[in-house]
N, C-alpha and C positions, 0 to 999 in steps of 0.2 A: 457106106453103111447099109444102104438097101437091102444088096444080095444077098450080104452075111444074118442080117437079119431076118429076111424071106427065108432063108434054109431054116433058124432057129427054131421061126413058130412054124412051116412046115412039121418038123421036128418033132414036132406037142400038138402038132392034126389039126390044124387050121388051118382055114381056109381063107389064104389072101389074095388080095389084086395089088401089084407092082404098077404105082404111077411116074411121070415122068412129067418135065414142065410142057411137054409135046403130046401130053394125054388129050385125047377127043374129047370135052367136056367132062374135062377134070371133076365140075365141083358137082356131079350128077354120080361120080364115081367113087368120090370121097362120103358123099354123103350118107352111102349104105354102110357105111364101116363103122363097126362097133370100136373099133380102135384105131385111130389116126395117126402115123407115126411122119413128121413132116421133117426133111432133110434133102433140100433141093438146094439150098443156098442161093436165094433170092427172099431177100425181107418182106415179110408181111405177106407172101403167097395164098398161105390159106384163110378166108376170111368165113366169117360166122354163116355165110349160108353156103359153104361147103361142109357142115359138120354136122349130124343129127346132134338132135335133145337126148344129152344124158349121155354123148360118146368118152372114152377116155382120149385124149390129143397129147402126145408126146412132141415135143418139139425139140427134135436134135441141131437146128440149124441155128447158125452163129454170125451175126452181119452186123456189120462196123458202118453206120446210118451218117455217121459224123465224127468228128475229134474225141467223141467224148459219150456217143450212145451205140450200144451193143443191143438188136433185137433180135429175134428167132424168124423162123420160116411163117410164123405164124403170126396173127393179127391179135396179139392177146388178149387187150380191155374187151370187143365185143365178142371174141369166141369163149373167154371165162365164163362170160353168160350162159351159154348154151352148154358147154362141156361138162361133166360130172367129176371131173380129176381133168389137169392139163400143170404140165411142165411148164416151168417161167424159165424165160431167159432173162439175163443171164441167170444161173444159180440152181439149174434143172440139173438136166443130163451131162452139162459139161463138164462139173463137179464129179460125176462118178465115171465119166471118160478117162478124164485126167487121171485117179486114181489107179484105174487099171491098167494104163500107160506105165506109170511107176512098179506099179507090181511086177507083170513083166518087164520093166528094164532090170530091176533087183534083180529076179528071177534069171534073166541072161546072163546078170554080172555074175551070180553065184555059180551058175554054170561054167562061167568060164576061167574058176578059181581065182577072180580077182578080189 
């Protein structure tokens, strides 16, 4: 999800930094970002003093904690505090993932006159 997305907002003239779980002080690099888009696939990664007051937090990552709980990349209860918009897992972004998975498959199938 990264790259594709780093091209996007490229795209529309912004200006980002691409982190990684091997970032040098990740949460010193997270914290200048007006928008935090978290997709590392490790639960609870970004925690509230990775995140300026008032940032938007997207939370594309999806982690199965136990039998029975699904969180995101991110620490939700104390970075809702801090964040001005953030994405909940489950029920964010993976709802409009999903969607557009189906649209292109439609879209394939129709192509391919079936």
């Amino acid at each position: 999800m990264g790259r594709p997305l780093a091209m996007l907002l490229i795209k529309r003239n912004a200006t980002i930094t691409v982190c990684h779980t091997r970032t040098v002080d990740i949460s010193t690099v997270s914290k200048n970002g007006e928008i935090v888009v978290a997709a590392a696939g490790f639960p609870k990664l970004v925690k509230a003093d990775m995140v300026a007051p008032g940032a938007v937090v997207i939370d594309a990552g999806i982690n199965e904690v136990d039998e029975n709980t699904i969180v995101g990349d991110v620490d939700y209860e104390p970075v809702v505090e801090i964040a001005s918009k953030i994405t909940p897992v489950p029920g964010g972004v993976g709802s409009l993932t999903t969607t557009i998975i189906m649209q292109n498959v439609l879209k394939a199938i129709k192509l391919q006159g079936l």
